[in-house]
C-alpha positions in Angstrom: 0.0 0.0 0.0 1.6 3.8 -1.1 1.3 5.8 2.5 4.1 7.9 1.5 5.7 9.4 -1.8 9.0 10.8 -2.0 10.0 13.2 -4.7 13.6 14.3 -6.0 14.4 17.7 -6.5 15.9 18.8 -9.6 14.2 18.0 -12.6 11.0 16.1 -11.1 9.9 19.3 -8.7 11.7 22.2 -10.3 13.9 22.8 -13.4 17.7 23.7 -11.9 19.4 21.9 -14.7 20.7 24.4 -16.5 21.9 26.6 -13.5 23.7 23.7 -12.8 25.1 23.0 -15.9 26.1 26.9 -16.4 28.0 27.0 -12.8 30.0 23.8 -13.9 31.0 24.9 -17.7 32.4 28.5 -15.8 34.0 26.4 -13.1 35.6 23.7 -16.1 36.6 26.7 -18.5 38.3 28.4 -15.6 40.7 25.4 -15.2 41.1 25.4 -18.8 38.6 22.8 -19.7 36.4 23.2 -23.3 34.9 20.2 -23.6 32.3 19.8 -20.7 29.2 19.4 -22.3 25.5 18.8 -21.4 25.9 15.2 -22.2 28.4 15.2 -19.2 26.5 17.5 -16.7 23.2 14.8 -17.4 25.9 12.3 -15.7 25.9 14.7 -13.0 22.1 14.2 -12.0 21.4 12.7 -8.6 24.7 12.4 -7.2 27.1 14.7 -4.9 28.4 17.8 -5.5 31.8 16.3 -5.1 31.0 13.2 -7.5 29.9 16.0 -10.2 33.2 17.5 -9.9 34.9 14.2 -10.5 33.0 14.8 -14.2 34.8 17.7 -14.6 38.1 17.1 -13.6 38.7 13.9 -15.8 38.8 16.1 -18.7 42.0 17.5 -17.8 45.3 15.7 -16.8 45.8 18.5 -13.9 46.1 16.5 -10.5 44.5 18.1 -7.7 44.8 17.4 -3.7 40.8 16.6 -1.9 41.5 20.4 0.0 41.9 21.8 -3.5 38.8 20.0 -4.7 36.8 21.0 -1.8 37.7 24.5 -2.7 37.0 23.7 -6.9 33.4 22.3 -5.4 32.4 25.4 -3.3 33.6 27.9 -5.9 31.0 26.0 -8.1 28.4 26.5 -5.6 29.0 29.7 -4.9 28.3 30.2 -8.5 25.2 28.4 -8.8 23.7 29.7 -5.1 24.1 33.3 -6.3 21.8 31.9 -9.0 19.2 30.7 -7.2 18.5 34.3 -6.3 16.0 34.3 -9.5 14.1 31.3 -8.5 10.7 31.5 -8.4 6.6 29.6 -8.4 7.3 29.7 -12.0 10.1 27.4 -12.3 8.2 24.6 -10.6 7.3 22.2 -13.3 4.0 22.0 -14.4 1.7 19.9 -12.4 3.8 19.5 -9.7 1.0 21.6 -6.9 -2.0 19.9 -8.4 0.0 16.4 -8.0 1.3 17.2 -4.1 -2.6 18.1 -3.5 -3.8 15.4 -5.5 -2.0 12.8 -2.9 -2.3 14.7 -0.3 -6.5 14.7 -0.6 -5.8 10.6 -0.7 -4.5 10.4 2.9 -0.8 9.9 1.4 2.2 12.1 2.8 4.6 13.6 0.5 8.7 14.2 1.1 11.8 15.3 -0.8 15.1 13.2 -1.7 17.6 15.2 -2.8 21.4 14.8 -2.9 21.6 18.8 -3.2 22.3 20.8 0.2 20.5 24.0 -1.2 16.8 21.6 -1.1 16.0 24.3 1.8 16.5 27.4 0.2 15.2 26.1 -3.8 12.0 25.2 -2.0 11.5 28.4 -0.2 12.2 30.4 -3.5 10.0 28.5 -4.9 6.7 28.2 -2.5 7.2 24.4 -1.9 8.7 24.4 1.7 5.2 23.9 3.0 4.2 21.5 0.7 6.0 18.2 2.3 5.8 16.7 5.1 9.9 15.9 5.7 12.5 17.0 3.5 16.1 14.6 3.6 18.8 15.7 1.2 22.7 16.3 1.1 22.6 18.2 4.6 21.6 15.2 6.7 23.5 12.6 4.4 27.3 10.9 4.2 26.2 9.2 1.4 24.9 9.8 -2.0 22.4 7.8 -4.6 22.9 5.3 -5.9 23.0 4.5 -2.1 19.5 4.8 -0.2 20.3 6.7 2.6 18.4 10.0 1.7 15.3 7.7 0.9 16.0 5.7 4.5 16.2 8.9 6.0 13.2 10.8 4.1 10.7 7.5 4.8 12.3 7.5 8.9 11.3 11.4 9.2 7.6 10.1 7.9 7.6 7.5 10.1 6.7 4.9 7.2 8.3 1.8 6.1 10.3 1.9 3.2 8.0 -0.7 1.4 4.9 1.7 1.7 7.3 4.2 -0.4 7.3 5.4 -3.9 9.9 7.5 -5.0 9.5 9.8 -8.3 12.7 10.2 -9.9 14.6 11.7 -13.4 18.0 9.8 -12.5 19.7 6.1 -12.8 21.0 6.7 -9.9 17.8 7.6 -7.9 15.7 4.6 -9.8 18.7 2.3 -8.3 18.6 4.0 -4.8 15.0 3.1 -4.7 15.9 -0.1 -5.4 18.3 -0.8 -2.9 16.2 1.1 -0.3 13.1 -1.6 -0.9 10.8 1.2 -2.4 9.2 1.1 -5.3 9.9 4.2 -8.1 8.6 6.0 -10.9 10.8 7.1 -13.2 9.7 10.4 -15.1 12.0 12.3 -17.7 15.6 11.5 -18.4 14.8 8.5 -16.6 11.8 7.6 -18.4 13.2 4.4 -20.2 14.9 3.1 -17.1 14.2 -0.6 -16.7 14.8 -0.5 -12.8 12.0 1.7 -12.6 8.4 -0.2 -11.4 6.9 2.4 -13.5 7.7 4.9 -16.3 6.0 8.0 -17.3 7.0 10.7 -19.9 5.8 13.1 -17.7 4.0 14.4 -14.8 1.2 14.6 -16.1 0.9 10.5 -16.0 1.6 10.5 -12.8 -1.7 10.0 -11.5 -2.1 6.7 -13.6 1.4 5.3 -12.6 0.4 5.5 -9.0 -2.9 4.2 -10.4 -0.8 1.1 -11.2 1.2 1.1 -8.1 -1.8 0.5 -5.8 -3.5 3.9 -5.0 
């Protein structure tokens, strides 16, 4: 039975993608790299900040120590968190309030799993803070997807076993977190075709007849 759905962040509640992508490319063309493309920030989606760099950095032959990495990863998130000053209700992705009140009116609680630390502040800009019931992402984890631990900790702060779960993901690596965290997962958007997933839907907008299929 679905008592609880847990949504990730970018690209399933709000579109940051190309904030993202922008903060790495100034970040990569700083250190002299030209080829980081959007092919290589979609391998980016879902994981840690520092993993993300790791994208960046094995396009040049430049070793760096973990201080100076730390350092290459907050410059980048200085960059993007300046950013986020424009964020707004309009950069939630369509359907997304209609879908939170949709499960809401069936009884079902609603989280976020994100890997990002800025969850906090993208869902304040953006009128969602008081949409969920718990919020777990990259400030109360060591760990990030494909692991399950901000899944495990989203479904804890619910109070609701993981196997009463369904997480709504864009990501490999969130469809496999799911996985591993005994939940069951829709995969919507880049993810759409993921055959981890229990359920796929082009967009949103099916959303409401995958969880159909899920047991509603």
């Amino acid at each position: 039975m679905v008592k609880a759905v847990i949504f990730d962040l970018d690209g399933v509640l709000v579109t940051t993608d190309e904030l993202h992508f922008k903060a790495w490319q100034k970040l990569a063309a700083e250190l002299g790299i030209t080829g980081f493309t959007k092919e290589d920030n979609i391998r980016q989606r879902g994981v840690s900040r520092m993993e993300s760099l790791e994208v960046v950095l094995e396009k040049t032959d430049r070793k760096f120590t973990e201080e100076e990495k730390l350092a290459l990863a907050e410059k980048k998130n200085d960059v993007y968190v300046k950013s986020l000053g424009g964020l707004s209700r309009a950069d939630v992705l369509p359907g997304v309030f209609e879908f939170i009140a949709y499960i809401k009116s069936k009884g079902i609680k609603a989280a976020v799993g994100s890997a990002s630390k800025n969850t906090p502040l993208i869902l304040e800009k953006t009128e969602l803070a008081d949409k969920f019931d718990a919020v777990s992402c990259g400030l109360d984890t060591t760990r990030s997807k494909p692991d399950p631990e901000v899944f495990l900790i989203a479904a804890e702060k619910l109070g609701i076993s993981p196997a009463d779960c369904v997480v709504i993901e864009d990501s490999a690596a969130g469809i496999e977190a799911a996985k591993r965290g005994g939940m069951k997962s829709i995969a919507v958007g880049a993810a759409e075709h993921d055959k981890n997933a229990d359920v796929s839907v082009e967009s949103l907008g099916s959303l409401y007849k995958a969880m159909e299929m899920l047991g509603l």
